[in-house]
N, C-alpha and C positions, 0 to 999 in steps of 0.2 A: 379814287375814280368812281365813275360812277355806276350802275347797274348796267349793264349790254357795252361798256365803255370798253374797248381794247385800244393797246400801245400801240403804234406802229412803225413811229422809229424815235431816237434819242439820242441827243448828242450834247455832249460838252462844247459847250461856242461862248461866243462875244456877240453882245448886241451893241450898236453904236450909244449909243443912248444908259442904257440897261447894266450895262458893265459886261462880267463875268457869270456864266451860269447854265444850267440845262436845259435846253429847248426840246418841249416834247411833244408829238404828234400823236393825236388817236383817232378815233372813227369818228371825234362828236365833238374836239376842239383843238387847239393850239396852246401851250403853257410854257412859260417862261419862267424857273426858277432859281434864285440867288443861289452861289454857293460860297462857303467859305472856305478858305484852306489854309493847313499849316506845313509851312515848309522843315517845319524841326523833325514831324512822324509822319510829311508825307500824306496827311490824312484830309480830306476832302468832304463836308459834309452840306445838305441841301438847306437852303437858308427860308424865306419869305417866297411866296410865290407874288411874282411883280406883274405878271402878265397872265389872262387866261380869258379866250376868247373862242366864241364858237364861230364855228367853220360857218355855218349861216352869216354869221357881220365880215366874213373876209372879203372884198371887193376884187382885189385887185394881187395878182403874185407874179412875180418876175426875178431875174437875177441878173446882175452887175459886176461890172470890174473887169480888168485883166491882169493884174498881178495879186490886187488881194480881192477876192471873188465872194460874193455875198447873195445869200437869198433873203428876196425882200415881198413883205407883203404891204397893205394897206386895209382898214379895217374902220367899219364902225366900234366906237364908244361913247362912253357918257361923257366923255371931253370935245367927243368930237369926232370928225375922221384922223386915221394917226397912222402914221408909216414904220415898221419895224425893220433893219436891216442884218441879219446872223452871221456872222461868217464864219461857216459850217464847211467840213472837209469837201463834202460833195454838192456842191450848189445845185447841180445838173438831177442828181435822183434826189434831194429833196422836193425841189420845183416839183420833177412829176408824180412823186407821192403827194406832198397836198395838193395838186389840179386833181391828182384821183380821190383824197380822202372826201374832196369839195362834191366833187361828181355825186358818189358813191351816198352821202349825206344827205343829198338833195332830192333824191332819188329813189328814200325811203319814204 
């Protein structure tokens, strides 16, 4: 992380696209990182980071679904605009932690 960089939430999810891995939120971006796991000890460790974007390129954020429930954003990159989909236990307080990280960001 980086200098004045703080966590602000973290979770274990799926990304449609992405596979399996941690999505992380801070004051300054969004990170999406692989993980791998072994079912013999049980043991779970953090892989490649596949995704890491700042809260300035996020456009657009919303959530989806009604049995399997997803927070989604949309975002500038070097490929293009690109749409991420997590499905993260709490759809509802992720959404309004990044519309506030986004706020709070811009606003510095």
């Amino acid at each position: 992380m980086e200098d004045g960089e703080k966590r602000l939430k973290q979770e274990d999810c799926n990304e449609d696209k992405l596979g399996a891995g941690i999505l992380t939120l801070t004051n300054k971006r969004l990170a999406f990182d692989k993980t791998k796991s072994r079912m013999m000890d049980f043991s779970k460790r953090f892989g490649d980071t596949v995704m890491d974007i700042s809260l300035n390129d996020v456009d657009k954020v919303w959530k989806e679904g009604r049995l399997i429930k997803k927070v989604c954003f949309t975002s500038k990159t070097k490929e293009g605009e690109q749409t991420y989909k997590f499905g993260v236990f709490n759809t509802k307080d992720w959404l309004k932690n990044i519309e506030n990280a986004i706020k709070e960001h811009k606003n510095q």
